[in-house]
C-alpha positions as CSV (number, residue, x, y, z in Angstrom):
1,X,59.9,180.0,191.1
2,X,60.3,179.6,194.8
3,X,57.0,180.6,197.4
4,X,57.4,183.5,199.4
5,X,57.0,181.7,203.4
6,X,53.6,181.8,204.2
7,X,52.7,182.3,208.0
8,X,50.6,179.6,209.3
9,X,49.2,180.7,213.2
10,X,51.2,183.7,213.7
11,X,53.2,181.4,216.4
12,X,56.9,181.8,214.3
13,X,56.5,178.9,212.4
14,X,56.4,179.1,208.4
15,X,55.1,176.9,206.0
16,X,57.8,177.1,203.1
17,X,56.3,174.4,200.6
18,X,57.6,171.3,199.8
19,X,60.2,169.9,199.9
20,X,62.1,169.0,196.4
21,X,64.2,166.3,197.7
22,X,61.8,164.6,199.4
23,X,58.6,165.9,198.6
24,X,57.9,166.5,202.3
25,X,56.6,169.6,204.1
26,X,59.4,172.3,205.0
27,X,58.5,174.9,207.8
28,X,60.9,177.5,209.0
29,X,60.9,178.7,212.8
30,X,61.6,181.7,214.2
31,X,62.6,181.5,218.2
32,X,63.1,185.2,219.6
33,X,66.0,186.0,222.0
34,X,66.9,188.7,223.8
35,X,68.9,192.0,222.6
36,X,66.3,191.8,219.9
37,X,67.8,188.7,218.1
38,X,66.0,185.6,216.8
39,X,67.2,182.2,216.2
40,X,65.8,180.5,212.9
41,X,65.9,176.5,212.1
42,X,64.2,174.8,208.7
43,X,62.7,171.8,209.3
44,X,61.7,168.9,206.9
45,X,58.5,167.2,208.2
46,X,55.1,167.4,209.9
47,X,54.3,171.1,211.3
48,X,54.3,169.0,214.9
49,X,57.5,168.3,214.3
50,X,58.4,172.1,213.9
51,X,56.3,172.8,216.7
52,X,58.7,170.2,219.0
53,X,61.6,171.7,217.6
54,X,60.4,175.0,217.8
55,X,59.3,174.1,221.9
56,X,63.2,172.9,222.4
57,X,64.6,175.9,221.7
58,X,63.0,178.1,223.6
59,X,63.3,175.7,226.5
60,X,67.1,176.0,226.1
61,X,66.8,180.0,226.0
62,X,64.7,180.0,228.7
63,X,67.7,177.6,230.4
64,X,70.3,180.0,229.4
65,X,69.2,182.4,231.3
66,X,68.7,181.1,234.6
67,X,71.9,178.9,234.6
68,X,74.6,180.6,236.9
69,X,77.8,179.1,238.8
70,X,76.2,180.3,242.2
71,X,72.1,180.4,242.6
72,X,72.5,181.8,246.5
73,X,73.7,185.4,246.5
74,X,70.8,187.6,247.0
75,X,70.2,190.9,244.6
76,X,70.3,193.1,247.7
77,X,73.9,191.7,248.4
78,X,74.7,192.1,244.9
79,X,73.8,195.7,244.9
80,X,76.0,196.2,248.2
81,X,78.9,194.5,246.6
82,X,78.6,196.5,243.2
83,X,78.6,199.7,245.2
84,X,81.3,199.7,247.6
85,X,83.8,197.4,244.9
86,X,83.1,199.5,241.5
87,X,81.2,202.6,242.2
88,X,83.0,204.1,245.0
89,X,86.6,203.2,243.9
90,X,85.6,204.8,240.3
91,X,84.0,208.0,242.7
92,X,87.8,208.0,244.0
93,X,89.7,208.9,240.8
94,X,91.3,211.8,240.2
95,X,89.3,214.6,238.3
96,X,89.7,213.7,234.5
97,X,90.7,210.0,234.9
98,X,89.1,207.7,232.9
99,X,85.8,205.9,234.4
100,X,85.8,208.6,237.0
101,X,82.1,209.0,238.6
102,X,80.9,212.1,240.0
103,X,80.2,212.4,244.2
104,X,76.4,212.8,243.1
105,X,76.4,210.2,240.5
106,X,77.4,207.8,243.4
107,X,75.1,209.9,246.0
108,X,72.3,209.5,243.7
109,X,72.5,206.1,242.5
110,X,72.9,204.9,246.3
111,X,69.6,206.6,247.1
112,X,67.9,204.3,244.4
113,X,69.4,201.4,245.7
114,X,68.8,202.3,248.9
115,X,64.8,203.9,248.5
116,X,63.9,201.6,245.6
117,X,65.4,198.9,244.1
118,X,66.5,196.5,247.8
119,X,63.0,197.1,249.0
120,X,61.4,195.9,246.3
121,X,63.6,193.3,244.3
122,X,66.3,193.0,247.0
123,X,64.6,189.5,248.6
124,X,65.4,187.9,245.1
125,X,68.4,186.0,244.1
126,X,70.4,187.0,241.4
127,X,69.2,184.9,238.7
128,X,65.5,185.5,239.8
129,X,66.0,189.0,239.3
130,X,64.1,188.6,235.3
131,X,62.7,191.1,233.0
132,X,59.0,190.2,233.8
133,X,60.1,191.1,237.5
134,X,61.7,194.3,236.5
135,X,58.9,194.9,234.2
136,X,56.3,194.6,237.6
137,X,59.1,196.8,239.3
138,X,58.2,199.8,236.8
139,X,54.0,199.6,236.3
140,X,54.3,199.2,240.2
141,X,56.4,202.1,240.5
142,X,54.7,203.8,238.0
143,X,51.2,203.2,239.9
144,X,53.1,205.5,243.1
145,X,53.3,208.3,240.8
146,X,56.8,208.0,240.1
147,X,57.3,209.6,236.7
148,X,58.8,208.2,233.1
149,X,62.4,210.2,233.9
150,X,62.7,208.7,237.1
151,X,62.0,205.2,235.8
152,X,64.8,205.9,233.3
153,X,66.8,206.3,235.8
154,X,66.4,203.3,237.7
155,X,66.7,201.6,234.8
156,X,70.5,203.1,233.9
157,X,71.1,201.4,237.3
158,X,69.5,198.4,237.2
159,X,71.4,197.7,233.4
160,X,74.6,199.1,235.4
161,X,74.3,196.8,238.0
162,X,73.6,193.5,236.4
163,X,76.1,193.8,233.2
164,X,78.7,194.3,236.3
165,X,77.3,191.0,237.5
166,X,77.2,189.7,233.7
167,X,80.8,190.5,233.3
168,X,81.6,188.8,236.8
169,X,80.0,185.5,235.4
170,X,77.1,185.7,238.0
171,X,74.5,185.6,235.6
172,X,74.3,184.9,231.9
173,X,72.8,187.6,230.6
174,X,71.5,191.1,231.8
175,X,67.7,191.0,232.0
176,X,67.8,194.7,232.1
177,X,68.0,194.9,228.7
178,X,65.1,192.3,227.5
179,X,62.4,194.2,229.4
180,X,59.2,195.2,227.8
181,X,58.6,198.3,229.2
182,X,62.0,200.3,228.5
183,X,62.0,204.6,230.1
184,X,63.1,206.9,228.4
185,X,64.2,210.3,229.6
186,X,61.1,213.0,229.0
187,X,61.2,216.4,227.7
188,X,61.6,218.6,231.0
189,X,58.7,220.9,232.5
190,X,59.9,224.1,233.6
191,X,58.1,227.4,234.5
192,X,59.2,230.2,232.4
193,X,59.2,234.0,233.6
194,X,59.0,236.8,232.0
195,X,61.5,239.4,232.1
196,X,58.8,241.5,234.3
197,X,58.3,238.4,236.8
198,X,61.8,237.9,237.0
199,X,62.6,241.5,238.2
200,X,59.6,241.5,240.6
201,X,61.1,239.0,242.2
202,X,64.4,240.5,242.5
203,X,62.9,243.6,244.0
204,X,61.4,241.0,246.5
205,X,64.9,239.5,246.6
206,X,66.8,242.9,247.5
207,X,66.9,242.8,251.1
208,X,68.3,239.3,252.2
209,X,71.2,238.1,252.0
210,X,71.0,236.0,248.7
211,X,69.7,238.9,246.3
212,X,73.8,239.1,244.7
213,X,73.1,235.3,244.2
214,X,69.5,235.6,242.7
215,X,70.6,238.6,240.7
216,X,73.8,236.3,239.5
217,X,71.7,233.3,238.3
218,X,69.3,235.2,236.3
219,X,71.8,237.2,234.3
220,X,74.6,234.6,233.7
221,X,72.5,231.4,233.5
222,X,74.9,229.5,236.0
223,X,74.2,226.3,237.3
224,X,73.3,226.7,241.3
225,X,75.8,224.4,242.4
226,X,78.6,226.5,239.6
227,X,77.9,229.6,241.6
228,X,77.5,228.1,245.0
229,X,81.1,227.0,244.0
230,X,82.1,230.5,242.7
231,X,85.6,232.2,244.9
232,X,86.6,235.5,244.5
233,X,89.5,234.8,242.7
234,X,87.2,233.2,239.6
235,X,86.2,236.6,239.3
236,X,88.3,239.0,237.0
237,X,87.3,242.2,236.2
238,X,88.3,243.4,232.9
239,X,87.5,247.3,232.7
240,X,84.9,249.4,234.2
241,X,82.4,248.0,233.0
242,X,82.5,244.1,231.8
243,X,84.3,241.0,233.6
244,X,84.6,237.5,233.1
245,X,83.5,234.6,235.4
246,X,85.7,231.9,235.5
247,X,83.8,228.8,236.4
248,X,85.8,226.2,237.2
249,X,84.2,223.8,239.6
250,X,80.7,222.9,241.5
251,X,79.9,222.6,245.0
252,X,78.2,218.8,245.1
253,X,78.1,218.5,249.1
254,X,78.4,221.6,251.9
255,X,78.9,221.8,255.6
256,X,82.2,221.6,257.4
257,X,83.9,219.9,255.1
258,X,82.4,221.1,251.8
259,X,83.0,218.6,248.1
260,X,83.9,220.4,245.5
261,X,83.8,218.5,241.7
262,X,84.3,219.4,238.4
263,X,81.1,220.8,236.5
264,X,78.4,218.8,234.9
265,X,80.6,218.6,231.4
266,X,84.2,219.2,229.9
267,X,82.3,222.5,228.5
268,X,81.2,223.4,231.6
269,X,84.1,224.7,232.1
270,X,84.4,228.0,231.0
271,X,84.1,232.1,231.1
272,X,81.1,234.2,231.0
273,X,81.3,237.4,230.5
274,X,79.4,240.2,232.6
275,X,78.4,243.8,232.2
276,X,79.2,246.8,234.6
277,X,76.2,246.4,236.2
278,X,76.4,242.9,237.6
279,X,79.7,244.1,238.8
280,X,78.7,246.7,240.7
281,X,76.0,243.9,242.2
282,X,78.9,242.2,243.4
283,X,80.8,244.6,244.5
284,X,78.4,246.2,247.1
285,X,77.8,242.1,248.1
286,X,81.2,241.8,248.8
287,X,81.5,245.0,251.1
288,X,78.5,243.4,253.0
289,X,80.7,240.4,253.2
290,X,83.7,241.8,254.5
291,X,81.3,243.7,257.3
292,X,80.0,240.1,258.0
293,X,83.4,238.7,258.3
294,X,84.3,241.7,260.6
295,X,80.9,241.0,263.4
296,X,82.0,237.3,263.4
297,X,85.6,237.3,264.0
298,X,87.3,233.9,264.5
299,X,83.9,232.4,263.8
300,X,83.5,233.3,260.1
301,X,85.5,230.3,258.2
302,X,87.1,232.0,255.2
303,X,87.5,230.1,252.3
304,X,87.4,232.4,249.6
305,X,83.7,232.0,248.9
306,X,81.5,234.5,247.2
307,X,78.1,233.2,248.9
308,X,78.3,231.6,252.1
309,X,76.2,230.8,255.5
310,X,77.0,233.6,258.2
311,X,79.7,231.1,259.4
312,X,81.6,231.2,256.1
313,X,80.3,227.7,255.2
314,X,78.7,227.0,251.6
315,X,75.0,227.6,251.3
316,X,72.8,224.4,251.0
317,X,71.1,224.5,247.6
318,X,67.9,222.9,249.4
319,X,67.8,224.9,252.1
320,X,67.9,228.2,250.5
321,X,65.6,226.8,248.1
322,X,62.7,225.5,250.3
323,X,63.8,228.4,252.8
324,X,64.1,231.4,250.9
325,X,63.5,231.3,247.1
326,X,60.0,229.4,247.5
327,X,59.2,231.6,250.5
328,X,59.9,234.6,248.7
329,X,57.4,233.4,245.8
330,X,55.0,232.5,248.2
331,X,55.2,236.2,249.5
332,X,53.5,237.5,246.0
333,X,50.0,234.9,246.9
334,X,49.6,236.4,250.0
335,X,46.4,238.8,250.8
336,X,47.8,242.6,250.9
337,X,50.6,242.0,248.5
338,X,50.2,244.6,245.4
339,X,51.7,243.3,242.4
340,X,50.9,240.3,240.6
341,X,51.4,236.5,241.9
342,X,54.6,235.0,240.4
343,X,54.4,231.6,239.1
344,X,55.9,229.3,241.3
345,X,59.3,227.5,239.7
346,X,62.2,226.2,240.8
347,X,66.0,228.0,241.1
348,X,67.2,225.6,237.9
349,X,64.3,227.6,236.1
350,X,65.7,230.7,236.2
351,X,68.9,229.1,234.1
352,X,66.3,228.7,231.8
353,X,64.9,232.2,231.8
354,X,68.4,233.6,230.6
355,X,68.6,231.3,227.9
356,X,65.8,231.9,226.4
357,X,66.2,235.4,227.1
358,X,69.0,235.3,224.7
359,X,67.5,233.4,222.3
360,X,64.9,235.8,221.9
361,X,67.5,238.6,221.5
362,X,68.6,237.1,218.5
363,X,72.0,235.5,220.2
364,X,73.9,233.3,217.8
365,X,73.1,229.7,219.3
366,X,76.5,228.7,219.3
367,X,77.2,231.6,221.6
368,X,74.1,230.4,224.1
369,X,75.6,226.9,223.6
370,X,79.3,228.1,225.2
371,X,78.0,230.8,227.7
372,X,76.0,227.6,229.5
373,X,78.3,225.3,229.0
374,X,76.5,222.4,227.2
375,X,78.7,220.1,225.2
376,X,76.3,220.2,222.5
377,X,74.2,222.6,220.2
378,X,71.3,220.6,219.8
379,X,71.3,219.8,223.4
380,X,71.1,223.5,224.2
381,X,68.9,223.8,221.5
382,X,66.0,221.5,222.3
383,X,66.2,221.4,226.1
384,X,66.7,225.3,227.4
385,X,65.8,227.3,224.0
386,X,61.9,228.0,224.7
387,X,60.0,229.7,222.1
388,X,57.7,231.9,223.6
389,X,54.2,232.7,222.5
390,X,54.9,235.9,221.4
391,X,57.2,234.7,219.3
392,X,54.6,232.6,217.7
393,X,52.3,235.5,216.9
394,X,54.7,237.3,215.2
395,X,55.2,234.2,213.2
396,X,51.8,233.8,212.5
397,X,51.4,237.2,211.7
398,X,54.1,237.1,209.4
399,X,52.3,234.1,207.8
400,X,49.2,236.2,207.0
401,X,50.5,239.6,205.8
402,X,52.5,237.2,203.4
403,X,49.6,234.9,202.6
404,X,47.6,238.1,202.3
405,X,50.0,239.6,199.7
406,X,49.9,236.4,197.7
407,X,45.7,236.7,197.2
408,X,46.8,240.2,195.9
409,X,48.9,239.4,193.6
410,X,46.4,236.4,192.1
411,X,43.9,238.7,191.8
412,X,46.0,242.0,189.8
């Protein structure tokens, strides 16, 4: 009956018995590789002799990985290269082509480059550019406060970025992917209102210029950039009182010459319905519009927006957020003000507000799930459904009445 290997050191190397041919010792080695693969010899002899064997291959690994036609080209070159020869020709394509990449795909993954990665790795060569170096790139990063998600991030780049130059034949093997420290996206941290916070805000809201806009977000759950990108034309009104918003695209950069993209997902693409009142909202925004459009004359650049600067220009999702929705929160901590301090959040919050305002309605998932626009269920799900606490008391009180009745009933 053969031995089961019995490990000798825990340094990969087995002692198997002997052997029946030659009655010698037989070992079996176990050399680990990247991708999570190991290489495994048997060896007929002295453990020393496993041992050298065992030292051989892992000098040729260790070979493999550093051998590459040219040993000059720095990282920081690479990344330059990579950029302006596979991401922004792939930013170029038509919407729906095949490899296309979003303008803030590109916009983002240049500002990691650009902030990150060529400051601190960018000195390297190619080949130098290992996964103990990216491994010292994240704890360092780490150390700065930069969070988990963000690291995950970086890291979709930096695996991005060197399988390009692994398919190019600069270097042999990504080291991206043989890293011991491997971010993962985190759960998100939101702030959630309640329904109470969220109209005391819009009271606050009421008087400038962006209430329509506010008022929009919270009741339709829109992405900011969806509604930023809204014309009047995507708006159809189908009796007195209900409509339907046809969103269509997203507004990724503003100014003069505003980008305009696709949304987030094929499913982003959609209709969501309104009620009467939310019309009327927009109604009595557009009136102000058209008296706005009427003070500024030749100045006011029409292009069919619903919310726009006093120009006619799209609205700066950062500027009206660190110039007006902050502010207005801010308003409610300030010494005179009567109601209660709202929690500070951000604008994306408030798309979580309405779906979890459905949710505890009762709304079928699947109807949440379409209404935002997330190509999944389980991604609506887990990422924007929020139980509540209330929620949970009503569970739990639930749970006693029926562990109550249960006592009853043992004791009758």
């Amino acid at each position: 009956m053969a031995r089961s290997p019995k490990r000798t050191g825990g340094d990969g190397i087995h002692y198997l018995g002997k052997d029946r041919k030659t009655g010698k010792d037989k070992w079996k080695l176990y050399v680990h590789v990247g991708n999570n693969r190991r290489i495994t010899r048997t060896v007929i002899g002295s453990r020393r002799d496993a041992e050298r064997l065992k030292r051989d291959l892992e000098g040729l690994e260790k070979g493999a990985r550093r051998r590459v036609p040219s040993g000059t080209e720095k990282f920081s070159d690479w990344l330059d290269h990579w950029v302006e020869n596979v991401l922004v020709p792939r930013s170029n394509l038509k919407p729906g082509e095949p490899g296309r990449l979003k303008y803030n795909t590109l916009r983002s993954y240049r500002s990691v480059i650009e902030v990150h990665l060529k400051p601190e790795l960018g000195h390297l060569k190619l080949y130098e550019v290992t996964a103990d170096k990216i491994d010292a790139y994240y704890r360092k990063k780490q150390s700065e406060g930069l969070s988990w998600s963000s690291l995950a991030y970086h890291r979709a780049v930096l695996r991005q970025a060197l399988a390009a130059a692994q398919r190019q034949g600069k270097v042999s093997r990504n080291e991206a992917l043989d890293t011991e420290l491997k971010p993962t996206q985190g759960e998100p941290t939101w702030t959630l209102w309640t329904p109470e916070q969220a109209n005391a805000f819009l009271e606050l809201a009421r008087d400038t210029r962006f209430y329509a806009l506010f008022y929009l977000l919270i009741h339709t759950g829109m992405r900011l950039g969806e509604a930023l990108a809204l014309r009047w034309e995507d708006i159809e009104q189908l009796g007195p009182d209900e409509g339907v918003i046809h969103v269509r695209r997203t507004l990724v950069k503003p100014g003069n010459n505003p980008v305009f993209d696709t949304p987030k997902s094929k499913n982003g693409i959609r209709e969501v319905f309104i009620d009467g009142e939310t019309l009327g909202v927009l109604a009595e925004h557009r009136v102000k519009q058209e008296m706005l459009k009427a003070m500024e004359g030749p100045r006011y650049r029409d292009q069919g927006l619903v919310f726009t600067l006093l120009n006619g220009n799209p609205v700066d999702a950062s500027k009206l957020n660190s110039r007006v929705f902050k502010k207005l929160i801010e308003k409610t901590h300030e010494p005179g003000y009567e109601g209660e301090p709202l929690p500070k959040c951000r604008i994306h919050d408030l798309r979580h507000f309405h779906a979890t305002m459905l949710a505890g309605a009762n709304v079928n998932p699947k109807v949440i799930q379409n209404r935002l626009g997330h190509s999944t269920f389980a991604f609506t799900m887990q990422r924007y459904v929020h139980k509540n606490r209330n929620e949970q008391k009503e569970a739990l009180a639930v749970y006693r009445a029926y562990v109550g009745n249960k006592k009853e009933e043992g004791r009758s």
